[in-house]
C-alpha positions in Angstrom: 29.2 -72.4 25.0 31.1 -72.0 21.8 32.9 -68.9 20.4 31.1 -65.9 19.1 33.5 -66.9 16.1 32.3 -70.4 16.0 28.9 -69.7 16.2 28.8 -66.6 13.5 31.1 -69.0 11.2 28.4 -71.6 11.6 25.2 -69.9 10.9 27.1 -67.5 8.0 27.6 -70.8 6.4 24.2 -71.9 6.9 22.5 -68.8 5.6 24.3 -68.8 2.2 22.8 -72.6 1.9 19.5 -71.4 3.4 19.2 -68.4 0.5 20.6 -71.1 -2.2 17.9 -73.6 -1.7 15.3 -71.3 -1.1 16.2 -69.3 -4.4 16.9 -72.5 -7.0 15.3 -73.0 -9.7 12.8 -75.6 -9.1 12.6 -73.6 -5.4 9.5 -72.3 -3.7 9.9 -69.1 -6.0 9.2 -70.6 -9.0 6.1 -71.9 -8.1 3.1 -71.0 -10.8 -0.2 -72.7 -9.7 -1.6 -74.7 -7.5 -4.5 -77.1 -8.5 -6.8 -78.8 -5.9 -8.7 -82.5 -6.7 -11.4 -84.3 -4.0 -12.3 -87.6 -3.8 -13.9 -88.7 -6.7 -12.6 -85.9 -9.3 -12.1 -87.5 -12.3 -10.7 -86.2 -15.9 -9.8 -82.7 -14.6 -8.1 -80.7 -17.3 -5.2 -78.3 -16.1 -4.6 -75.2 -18.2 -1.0 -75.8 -17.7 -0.5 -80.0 -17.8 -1.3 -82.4 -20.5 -3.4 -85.1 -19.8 -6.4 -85.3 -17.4 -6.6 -86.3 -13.5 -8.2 -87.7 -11.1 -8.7 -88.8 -7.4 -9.2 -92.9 -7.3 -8.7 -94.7 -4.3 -7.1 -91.8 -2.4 -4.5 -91.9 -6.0 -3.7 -88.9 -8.0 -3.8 -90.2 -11.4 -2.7 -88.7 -14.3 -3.9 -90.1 -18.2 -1.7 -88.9 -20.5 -3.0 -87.7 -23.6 -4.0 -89.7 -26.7 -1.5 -87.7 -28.5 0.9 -84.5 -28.3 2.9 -83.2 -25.1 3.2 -85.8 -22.1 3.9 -85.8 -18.9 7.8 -87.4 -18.4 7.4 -89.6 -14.8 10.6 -90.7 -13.6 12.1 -90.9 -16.5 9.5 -92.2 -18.8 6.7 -90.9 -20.5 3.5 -92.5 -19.5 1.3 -94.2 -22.0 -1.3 -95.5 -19.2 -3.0 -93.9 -16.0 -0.1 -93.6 -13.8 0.0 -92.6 -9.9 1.4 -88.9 -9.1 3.1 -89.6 -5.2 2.6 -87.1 -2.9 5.4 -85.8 -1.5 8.0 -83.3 -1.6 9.6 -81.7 -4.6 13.6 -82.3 -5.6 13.8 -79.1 -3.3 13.9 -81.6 -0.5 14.2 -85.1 -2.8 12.5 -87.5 0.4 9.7 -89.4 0.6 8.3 -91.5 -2.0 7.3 -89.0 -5.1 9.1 -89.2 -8.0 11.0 -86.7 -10.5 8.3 -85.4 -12.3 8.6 -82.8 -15.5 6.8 -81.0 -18.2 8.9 -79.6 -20.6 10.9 -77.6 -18.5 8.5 -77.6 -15.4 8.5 -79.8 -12.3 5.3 -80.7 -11.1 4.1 -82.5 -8.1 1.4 -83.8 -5.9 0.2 -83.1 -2.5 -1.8 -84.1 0.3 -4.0 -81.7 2.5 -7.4 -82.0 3.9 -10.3 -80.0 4.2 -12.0 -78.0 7.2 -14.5 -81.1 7.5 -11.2 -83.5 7.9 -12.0 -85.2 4.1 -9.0 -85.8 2.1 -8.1 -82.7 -0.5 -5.2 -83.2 -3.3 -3.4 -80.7 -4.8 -1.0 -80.4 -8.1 1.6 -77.9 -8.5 3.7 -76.7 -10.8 7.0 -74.9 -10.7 9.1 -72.9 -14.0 12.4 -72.0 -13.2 12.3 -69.6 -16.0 10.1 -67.2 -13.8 12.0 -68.4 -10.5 12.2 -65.1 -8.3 15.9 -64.1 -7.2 17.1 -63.0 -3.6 17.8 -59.2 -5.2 14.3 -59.3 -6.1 13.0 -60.5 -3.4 14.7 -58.1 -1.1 16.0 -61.0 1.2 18.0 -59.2 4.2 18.6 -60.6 7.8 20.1 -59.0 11.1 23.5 -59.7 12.0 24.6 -62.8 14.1 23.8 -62.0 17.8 24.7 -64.8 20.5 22.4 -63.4 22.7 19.6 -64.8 20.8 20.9 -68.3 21.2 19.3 -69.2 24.3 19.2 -71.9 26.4 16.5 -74.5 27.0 14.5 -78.0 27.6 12.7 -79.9 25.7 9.6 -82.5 26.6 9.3 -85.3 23.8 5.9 -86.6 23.9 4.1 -88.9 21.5 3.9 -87.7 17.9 0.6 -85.7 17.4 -1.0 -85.1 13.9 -2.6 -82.0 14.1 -4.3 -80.6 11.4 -3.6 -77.0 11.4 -5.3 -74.1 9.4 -3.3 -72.5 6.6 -2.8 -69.6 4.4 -5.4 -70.8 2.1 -8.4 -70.9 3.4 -10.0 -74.1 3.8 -7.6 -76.0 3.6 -5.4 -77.4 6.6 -1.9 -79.1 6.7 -0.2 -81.9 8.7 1.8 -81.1 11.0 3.2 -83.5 13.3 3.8 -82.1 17.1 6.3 -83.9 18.7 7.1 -82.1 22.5 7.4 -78.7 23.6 10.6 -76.3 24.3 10.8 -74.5 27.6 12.8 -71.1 27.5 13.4 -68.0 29.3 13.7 -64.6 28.8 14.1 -61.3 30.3 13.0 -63.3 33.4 9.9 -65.4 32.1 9.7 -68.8 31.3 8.1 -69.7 27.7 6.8 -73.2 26.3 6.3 -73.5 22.3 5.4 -76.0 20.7 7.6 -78.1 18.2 6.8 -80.2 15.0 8.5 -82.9 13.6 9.5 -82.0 9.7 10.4 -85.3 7.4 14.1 -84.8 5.8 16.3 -86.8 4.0 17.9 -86.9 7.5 15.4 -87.4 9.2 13.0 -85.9 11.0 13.7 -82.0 11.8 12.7 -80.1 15.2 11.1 -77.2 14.4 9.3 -73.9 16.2 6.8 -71.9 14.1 6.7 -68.6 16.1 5.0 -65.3 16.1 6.4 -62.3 17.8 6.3 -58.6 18.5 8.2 -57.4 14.9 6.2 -60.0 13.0 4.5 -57.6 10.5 6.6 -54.3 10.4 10.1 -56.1 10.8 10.0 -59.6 9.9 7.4 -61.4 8.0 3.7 -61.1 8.9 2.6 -64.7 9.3 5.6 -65.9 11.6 8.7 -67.2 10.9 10.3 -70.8 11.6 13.5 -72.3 13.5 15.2 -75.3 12.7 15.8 -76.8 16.2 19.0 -79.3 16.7 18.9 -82.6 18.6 22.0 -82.9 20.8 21.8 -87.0 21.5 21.6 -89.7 19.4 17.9 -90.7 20.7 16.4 -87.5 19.6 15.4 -86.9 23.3 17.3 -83.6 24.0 17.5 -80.0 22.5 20.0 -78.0 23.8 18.9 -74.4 23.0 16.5 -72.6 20.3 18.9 -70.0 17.7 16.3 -67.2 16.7 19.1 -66.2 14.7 18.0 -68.7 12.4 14.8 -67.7 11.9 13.7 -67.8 8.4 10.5 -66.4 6.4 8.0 -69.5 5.8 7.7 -70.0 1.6 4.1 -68.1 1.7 6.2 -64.8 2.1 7.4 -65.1 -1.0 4.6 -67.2 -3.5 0.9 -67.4 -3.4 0.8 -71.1 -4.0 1.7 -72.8 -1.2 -0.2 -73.5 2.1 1.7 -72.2 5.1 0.2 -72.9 8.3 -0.8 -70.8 11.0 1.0 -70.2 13.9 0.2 -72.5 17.0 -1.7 -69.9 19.7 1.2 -71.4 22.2 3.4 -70.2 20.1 2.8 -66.5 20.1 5.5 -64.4 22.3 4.9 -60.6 23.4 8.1 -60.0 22.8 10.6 -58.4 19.6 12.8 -61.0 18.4 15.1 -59.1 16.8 17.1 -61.6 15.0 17.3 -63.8 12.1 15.4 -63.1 8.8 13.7 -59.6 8.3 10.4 -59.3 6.3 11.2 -59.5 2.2 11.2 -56.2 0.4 9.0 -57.4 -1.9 5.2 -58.7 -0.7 3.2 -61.3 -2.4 -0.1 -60.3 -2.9 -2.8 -63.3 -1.3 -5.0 -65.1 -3.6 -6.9 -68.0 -3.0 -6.3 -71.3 -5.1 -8.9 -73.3 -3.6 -12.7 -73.4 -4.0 -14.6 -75.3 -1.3 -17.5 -77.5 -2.6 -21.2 -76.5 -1.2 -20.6 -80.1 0.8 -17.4 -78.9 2.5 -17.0 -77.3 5.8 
């Protein structure tokens, strides 16, 4: 095992990139609103986009105006119906989406689905003008403990998409299961399961967990750990760092859709490590309105 000094070097470097990302301007703070289109929408106005859209052929496409303020696409401003790729925002900068602005404001698609499985899109839009900072937020995290670096194995198995509910009621997220991670402590063994996040990278082990401070310590609806693979085939993980443990973006915006904690991956015990609960809550408001035909 590495030094304490290694190790506490390590993750203090970490967390300063962790907070940086997660405070940027066009980062989850500065989020604004959350739209939602279904299959066969079409010339939706926005209140704060140009333009109209719609759902065709599982597309979000935007029509820019016949005149005024446009959309600016990759560079360009649009003067046709034009596909909106889902995908992540220049927070992450994978995938396929594109650099998408309005005046100052990023916007981007996304793909979610409805209780009844159906395909549900959503538009967001993010103002780094109103961008929350970390003082405001009340961002604080325990100090680095080796103890909570524990040793474990992991079990790839095939990639699983599993639909799981969210923070916004009905509507469900994607999220790819890709083996479990086996653990003890205080003398019993533990088995979470992992998902598989998309990077730049590629993809990213990670645990979604609930435990026994989630609520009056840490944040309410769980926190997540970015696991590391220790071979070159992806097939082995090493050991799970709850001192890592970060706050999932619903703790500190309304408009996102954070998914629930697996029931696997609930523990009954404190984990009293990693990121506490923000100072400041975020009060929970539903963006999306199910149809009378959804589930």
């Amino acid at each position: 095992m590495p030094t304490r000094e290694h190790l506490e070097g390590q993750w203090r470097e970490w967390r300063y990139a962790h907070v940086a990302k997660m405070f940027r301007p066009y980062g989850w703070t500065s989020l604004v609103a959350q739209y939602w289109l279904e299959a066969g929408d079409k010339d939706v106005s926005f209140d704060l986009l140009p333009g109209t859209w719609s759902v065709e052929d599982s597309k979000v496409m935007f029509t820019p105006p016949a005149s005024g303020p446009n959309l600016s696409v990759n560079g360009t401003y649009p003067t046709e119906p034009i596909e909106i790729i889902p995908g992540r925002n220049q927070t992450y900068g994978h995938g396929k989406s594109e650099p998408v602005y309005f005046g100052v404001n990023e916007v981007e698609a996304i793909l979610r689905s409805r209780n009844d499985g159906k395909s549900l899109y959503g538009v967001r839009v993010r103002d780094p003008r109103v961008a929350t900072t970390v003082e405001e937020a009340g961002v604080s995290a325990f100090d680095y403990d080796p103890a909570w670096r524990i040793p474990g194995v992991y079990t790839p198995t095939d990639i699983t998409e599993y639909e799981a509910e969210t923070v916004e009621a009905g509507v469900r997220e994607s999220t790819p299961r890709i083996g479990t991670f086996t653990f003890e402590h205080n003398g019993k063994s533990y088995t979470i399961e992992l998902i598989g996040k998309d990077t730049a990278t590629g993809v990213q082990p990670v645990a979604h967990v609930r435990d026994k401070t989630s609520g009056p310590v840490t944040y309410g609806a769980g926190r997540v750990i970015e696991l590391q693979f220790t071979d070159g085939t992806n097939s082995r993980i090493d050991w799970i760092d709850f001192n890592y443990a970060v706050a999932l973006p619903c703790a500190f915006t309304n408009f996102v859709t954070c998914p629930l904690v697996p029931r696997e991956n609930q523990l009954d015990f404190e984990v009293l490590a990693g990121e506490k609960r923000p100072a400041r809550d975020v009060v929970r408001t539903m963006t999306y309105q199910a149809g009378t035909d959804a589930a």
